[in-house]
N, C-alpha and C positions, 0 to 999 in steps of 0.2 A: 644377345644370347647370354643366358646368365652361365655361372661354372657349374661343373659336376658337385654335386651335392653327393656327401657320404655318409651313410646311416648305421647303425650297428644290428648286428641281426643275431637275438639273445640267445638262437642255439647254437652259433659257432663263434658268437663272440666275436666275431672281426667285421672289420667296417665295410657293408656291400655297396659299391658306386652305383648311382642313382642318374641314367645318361636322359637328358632334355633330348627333344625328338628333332630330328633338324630340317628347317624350311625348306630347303632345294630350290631348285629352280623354278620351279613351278609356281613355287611359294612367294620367290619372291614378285614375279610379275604379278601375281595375284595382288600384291601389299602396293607395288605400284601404281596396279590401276585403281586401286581402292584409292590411294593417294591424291590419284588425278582427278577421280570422279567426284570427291569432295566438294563441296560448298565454300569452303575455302579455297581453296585450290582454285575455283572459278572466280573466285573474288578479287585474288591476288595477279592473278590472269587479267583482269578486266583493267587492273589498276597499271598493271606493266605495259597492255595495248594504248592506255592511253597515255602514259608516260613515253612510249615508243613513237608517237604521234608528235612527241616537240621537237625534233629534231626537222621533222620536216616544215613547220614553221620559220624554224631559225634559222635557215642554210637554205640558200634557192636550189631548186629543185630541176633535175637537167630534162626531164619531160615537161616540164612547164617552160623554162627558158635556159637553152641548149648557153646560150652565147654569155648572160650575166652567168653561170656556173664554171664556164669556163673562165673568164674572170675574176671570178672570185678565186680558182685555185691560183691563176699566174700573180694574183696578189696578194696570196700567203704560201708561198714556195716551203715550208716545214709542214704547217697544219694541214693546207688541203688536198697532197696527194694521200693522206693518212685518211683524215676525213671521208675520200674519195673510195680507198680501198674496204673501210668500215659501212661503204653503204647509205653514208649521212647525205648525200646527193643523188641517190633515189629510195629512201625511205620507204615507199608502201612498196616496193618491189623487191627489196631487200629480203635474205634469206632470214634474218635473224625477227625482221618483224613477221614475216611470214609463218615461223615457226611458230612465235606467240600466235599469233592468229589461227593457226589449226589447230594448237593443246588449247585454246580457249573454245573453241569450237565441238573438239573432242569431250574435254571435260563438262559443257552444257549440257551433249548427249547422252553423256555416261552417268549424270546426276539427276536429268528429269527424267529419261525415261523411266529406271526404277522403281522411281517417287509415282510418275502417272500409274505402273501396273500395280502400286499397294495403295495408291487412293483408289482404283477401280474396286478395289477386292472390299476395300473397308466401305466403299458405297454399299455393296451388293452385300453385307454383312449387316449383321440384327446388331440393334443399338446392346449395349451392356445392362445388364442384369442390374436389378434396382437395387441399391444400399439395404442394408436393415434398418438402422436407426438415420431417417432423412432430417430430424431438428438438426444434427449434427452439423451439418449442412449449414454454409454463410446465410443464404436467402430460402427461407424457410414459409408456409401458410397452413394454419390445420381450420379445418370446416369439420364443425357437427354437425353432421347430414341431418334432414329430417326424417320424422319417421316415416317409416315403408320404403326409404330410397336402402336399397340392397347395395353389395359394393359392387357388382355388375353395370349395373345403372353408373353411378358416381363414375367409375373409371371410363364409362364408356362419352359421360359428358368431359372428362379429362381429356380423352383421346379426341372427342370431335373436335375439341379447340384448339389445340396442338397443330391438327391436320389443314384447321381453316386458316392459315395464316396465308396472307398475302405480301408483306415487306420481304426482300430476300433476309434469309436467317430466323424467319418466324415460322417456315412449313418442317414440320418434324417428318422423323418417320419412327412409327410407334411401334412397341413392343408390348405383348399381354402375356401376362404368366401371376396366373393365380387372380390373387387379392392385389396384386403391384402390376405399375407400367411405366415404361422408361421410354423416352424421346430422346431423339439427336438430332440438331442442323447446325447449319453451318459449313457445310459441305464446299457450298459456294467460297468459302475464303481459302481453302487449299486449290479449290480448281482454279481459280484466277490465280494460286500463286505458280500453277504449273504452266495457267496458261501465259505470264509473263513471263517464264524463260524459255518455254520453247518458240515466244515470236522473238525472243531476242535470237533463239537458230536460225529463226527465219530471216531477222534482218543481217546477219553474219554472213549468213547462204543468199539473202537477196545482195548485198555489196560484192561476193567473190564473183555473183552471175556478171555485176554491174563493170566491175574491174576485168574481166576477161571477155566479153562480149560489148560492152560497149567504147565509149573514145565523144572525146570531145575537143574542140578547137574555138581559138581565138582569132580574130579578124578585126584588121578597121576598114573601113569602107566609106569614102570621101560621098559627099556628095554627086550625083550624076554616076558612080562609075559603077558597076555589078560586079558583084559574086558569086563564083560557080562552085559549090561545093565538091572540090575534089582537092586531094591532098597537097597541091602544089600552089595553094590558094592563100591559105592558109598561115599567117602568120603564126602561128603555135598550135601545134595538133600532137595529142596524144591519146594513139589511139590501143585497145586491149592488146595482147598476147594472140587471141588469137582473131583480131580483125583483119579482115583482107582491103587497107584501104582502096585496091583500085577496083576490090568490085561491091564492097559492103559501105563505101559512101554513095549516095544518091544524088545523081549528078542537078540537081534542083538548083538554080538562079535566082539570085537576090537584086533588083537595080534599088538605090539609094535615091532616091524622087527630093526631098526635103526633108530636113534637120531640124524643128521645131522646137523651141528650146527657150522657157519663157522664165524671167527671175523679177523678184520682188523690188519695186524701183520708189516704192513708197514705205517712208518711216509712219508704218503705223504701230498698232499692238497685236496683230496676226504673225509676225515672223519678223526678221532681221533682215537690214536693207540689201541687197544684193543675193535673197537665197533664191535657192532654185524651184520653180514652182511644178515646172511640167517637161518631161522630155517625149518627144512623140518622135518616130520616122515611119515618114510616110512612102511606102516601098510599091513596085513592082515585078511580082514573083510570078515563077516560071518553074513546074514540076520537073519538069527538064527541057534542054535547050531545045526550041523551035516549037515547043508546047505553047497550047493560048495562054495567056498572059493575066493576071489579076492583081486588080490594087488591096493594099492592107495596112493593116499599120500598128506598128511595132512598139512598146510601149515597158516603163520597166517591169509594170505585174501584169502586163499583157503580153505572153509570147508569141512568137511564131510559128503553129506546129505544121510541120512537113511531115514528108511519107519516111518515118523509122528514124526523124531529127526536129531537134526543136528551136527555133533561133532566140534568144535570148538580148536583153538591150542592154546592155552592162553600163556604157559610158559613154559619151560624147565630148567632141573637141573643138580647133579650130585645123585646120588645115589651108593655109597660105599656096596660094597660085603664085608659083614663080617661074623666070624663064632666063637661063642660062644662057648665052651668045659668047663664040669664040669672036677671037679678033675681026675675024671677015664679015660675022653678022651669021654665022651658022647656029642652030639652036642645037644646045647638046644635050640640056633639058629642058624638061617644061612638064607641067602638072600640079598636082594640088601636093602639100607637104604635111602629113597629118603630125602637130607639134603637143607633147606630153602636158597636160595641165600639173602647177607643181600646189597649185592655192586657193582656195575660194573666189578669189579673183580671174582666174585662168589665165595668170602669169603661167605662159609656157612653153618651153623647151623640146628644141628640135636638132634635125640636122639636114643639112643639104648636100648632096651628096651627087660628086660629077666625075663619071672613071670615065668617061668620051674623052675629059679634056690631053691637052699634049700640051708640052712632054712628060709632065706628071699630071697627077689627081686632083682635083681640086673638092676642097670639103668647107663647106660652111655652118660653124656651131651657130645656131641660132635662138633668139630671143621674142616669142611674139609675144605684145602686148594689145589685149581687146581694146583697153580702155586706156590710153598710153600716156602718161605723163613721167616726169624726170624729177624726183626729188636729190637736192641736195647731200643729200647723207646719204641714203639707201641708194640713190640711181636709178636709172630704169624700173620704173612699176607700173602696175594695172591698179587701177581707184576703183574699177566695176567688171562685172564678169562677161556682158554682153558688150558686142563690138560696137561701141560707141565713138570710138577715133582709133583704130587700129595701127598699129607701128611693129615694123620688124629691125631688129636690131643682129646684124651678122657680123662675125669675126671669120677670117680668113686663112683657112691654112693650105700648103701643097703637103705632096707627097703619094703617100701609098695607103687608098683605103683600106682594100683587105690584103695585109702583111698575111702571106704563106695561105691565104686563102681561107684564114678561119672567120668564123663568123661574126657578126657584130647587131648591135642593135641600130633598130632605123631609127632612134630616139639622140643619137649619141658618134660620137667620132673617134676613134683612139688616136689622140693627139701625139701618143709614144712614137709612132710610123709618122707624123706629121709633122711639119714647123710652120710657122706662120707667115703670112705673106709680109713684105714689111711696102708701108708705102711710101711711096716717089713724089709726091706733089700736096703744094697744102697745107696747111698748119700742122697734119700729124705727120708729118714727112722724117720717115727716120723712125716711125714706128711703128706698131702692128696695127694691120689694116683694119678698120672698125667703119661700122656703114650703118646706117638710118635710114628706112626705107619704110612710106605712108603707100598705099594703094595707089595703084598709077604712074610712081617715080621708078627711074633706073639710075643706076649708080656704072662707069667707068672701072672697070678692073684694073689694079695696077700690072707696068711690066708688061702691055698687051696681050694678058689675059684676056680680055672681051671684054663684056658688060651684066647684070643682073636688073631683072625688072621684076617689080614686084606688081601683078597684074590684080590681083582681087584676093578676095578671104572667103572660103567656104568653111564648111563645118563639115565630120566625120560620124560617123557612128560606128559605136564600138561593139562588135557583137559576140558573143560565147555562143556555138553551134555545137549541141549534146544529143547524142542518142543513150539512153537508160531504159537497159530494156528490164530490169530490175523497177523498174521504181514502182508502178504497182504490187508486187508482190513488196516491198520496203514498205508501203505507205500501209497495206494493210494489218502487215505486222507489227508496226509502231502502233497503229490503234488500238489492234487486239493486244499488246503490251501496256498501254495505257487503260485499256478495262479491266483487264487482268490488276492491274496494281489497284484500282479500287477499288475492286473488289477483297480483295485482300485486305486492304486497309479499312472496310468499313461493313463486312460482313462479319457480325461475330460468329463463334464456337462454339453452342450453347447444350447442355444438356440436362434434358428435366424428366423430373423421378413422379410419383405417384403412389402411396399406400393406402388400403383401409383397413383398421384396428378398431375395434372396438367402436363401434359408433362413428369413428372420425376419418377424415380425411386427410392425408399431408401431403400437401403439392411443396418440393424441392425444386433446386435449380444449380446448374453448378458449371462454373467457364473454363476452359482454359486459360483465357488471359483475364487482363483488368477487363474488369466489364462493370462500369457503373450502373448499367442499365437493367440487371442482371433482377435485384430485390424487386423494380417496377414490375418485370415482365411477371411475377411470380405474381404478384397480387392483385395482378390484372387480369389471370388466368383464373384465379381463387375466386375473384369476384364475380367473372363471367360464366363459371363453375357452378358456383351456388344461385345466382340467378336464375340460369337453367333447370336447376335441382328445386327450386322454392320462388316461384316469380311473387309469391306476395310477399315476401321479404324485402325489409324497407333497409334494414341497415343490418350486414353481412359479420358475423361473429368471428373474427380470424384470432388468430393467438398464434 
């Protein structure tokens, strides 16, 4: 607001104050959403959503993995209760990304639609009024009509060709008035540019459907054993705001048949020794339980689609068949142990995990090797990814697996609630119990703990199970955003003039933007013109 400005006023000689009008309230929300609905504003928006977007890369995420977040706060006791109260541990759920997410949403709506009702208006509007002097004009062509061609005639071979264009940006829409005629297209490069931001509303409004309505979950699933799509299933499941998992999952069955899993075992010049060639699982599924039953199979760019879920093949493993025995020869576990790949190799990492035992826990950090040999320096490694001499290598601890009852990963042990067993007999006697175990062998627990038997090696399959009930409406809003932008980018703006004076003709043209093309179109018009006007004409007089 500027100040009061004061003037003199000659018949009284004294200074009369000059008072600026003042916005109000009214005014200023006006100025607001002028503010928001800017081109900018959305731009700046877009850059903030995606800058909003790193934090949940960097920080695990407590919809995704409940137990590493929790983790992660107890081992940084300063940063991550802060972190935590800021929202950086559930990111897309967050108030603060949320609100970027609706003023970006708002301001797209507030800016195309506008824009669409004054591109409709300037469709439905007569191209502008023809210059006077058109040489003035960058791309310019004048034809000596012949004689008898009147300017009715001349303008109306101008207008036919205008009208007959076929490339987008070549069909005009013509104007007559008088002795002049004016053309415009290009229309097409404003509507693609409207229609790339209102499918970008659309894929805004297709992810909000996708985030409130749908939910997806993670699962590994051993060999031989099924899964039943229901919440309790589910190794990690996060599902919308407003899904009802016990009755908007579908209760659908997966059995795990075989793990097929084939890697490159020859140094040729196709790929590198040990890469992964093919992963298949080969399933038997189930609409729901006690429904007939069909074989499929599962693949990474082959999914699985079910009714309102899709199964997805994310990963595959090894999973080691072990079997726990107390002192008396009681089994306190047994089953397959699905172990973390950490390498190319699929050196990888597990845990064994026995709350039966007495009088404490018993937990075993585990080491599977496909391919198992013992280098000097490095220790325990895999030479290849496929089980060609498999070996399991376990270290020994008691205690309390789940301290207070919080959660943990099946990947991993927290050693803080544990201590190691030490052992009794043997060269490592007097030290923390460490065991080697090939398919077939069991190993002696110290302390009459029992025994462990390492019975055989299966594989797992790792599945992601998603319902998106957006993704149609996403997918075709990306498309028609991507037509929209080429359009836009490769439709010119073009507007061309038409006079006749005096015997002659002058076809003009004139762009909004760079347009190199712009001098061609004009003398290809001029040329096709006169043609029309004179077909014995061998070579066309332009200046």
């Amino acid at each position: 607001m500027s100040p009061s400005v004061r003037r003199t006023d000659p018949a009284r000689r004294t200074p009369a104050p000059v008072n600026q009008p003042k916005i109000g309230f009214v005014g200023w929300l006006r100025w607001a959403w002028r503010q928001l609905t800017s081109m900018r504003t959305a731009l700046l928006l877009l850059l903030l959503l995606a800058l909003g977007a790193v934090p949940g890369s960097l920080w695990p995420q407590r919809s995704l993995d409940a137990s590493r977040t929790a983790d992660y706060i107890d081992a940084h006791p300063r940063t991550g209760p802060w972190l935590d109260r800021l929202g950086f541990f559930d990111v897309y759920a967050s108030p603060w990304f949320s609100a970027i997410y609706l003023l970006l949403f708002v301001s797209l709506v507030g800016c195309v639609l506008p824009r669409t009702a004054a591109h409709w208006r300037s469709m439905r509007a007569a191209p502008p009024r023809t210059p006077r002097r058109l040489t003035r004009l960058p791309a310019h062509a004048v034809i000596d009509l012949p004689d008898g061609v009147d300017a009715d005639t001349a303008l109306g071979a101008v207008e036919q060709q205008l009208r007959a264009g076929r490339a987008p940006g070549r069909r005009y829409r013509v104007r007559r008035d008088g002795a002049a005629l004016s053309g415009e297209s290009g229309y097409l490069r404003e509507t693609g540019n409207l229609v790339f931001h209102l499918a970008l509303v659309l894929v805004i409004v297709g992810v909000a459907i996708g985030h409130v309505f749908g939910w997806k979950g993670d699962v590994i699933v051993p060999v031989g054993q099924t899964f039943t799509n229901t919440q309790t299933r589910f190794d990690t499941l996060s599902p919308g705001p407003w899904v009802d998992t016990a009755s908007d999952l579908r209760p659908f069955t997966v059995r795990v048949d075989s793990m097929d899993v084939t890697f490159e075992e020859e140094v040729t010049g196709r790929g590198q020794f040990g890469q992964p060639r093919d992963f298949t699982a080969r399933v038997t599924v189930a609409d729901e339980p006690g429904a007939p039953t069909r074989s499929d199979v599962v693949q990474v760019n082959h999914p699985l689609e079910m009714d309102r879920a899709t199964v997805f093949l994310l990963g595959n493993g090894y999973a080691p068949v072990v079997t726990v025995r107390d002192a008396k020869g009681r089994v306190l576990s047994s089953g397959p142990t699905p172990m973390l790949p950490t390498d190319g190799n699929y050196r990888s990492v597990g845990a064994i995990k026995v709350p039966a035992a007495q009088p404490k826990d018993l937990g075993f950090v585990a080491l599977f090797l496909p391919t198992a040999t013992i280098d000097e320096q490095r220790g325990p490694e895999s030479v290849f990814p496929d089980a060609k001499a498999p070996a399991l290598a376990l270290s020994l601890y008691e205690g309390e697996l789940f301290p207070g009852g919080k959660p943990s990963s099946v990947f991993a042990i927290d050693t803080d609630s544990m201590s190691p067993v030490i052992s009794t007999s043997g060269r490592t006697k007097g030290s923390p119990t460490r065991i080697w175990l090939t398919p077939g062998q069991s190993a002696t627990l110290p302390g009459d703990r029992g025994s462990i038997t390492f019975d055989k090696v299966e594989r797992f399959a790792g599945f992601s199970v998603r319902y998106d009930p957006d993704k149609w409406l996403t997918l075709g809003a990306s498309l028609a955003a991507l037509a929209g932008l080429v359009l836009s980018l490769t439709v010119p703006r073009r507007r061309m003039f038409a006079r006749v004076e005096d015997g002659r003709l002058t076809i003009a043209g004139m762009s909004r933007d760079d347009d190199s093309g712009l001098g061609d179109l004009v003398t290809d018009v001029a040329r096709r013109v006169r043609s029309s006007l004179d077909p014995a004409s061998g070579r066309i007089p332009l200046s």
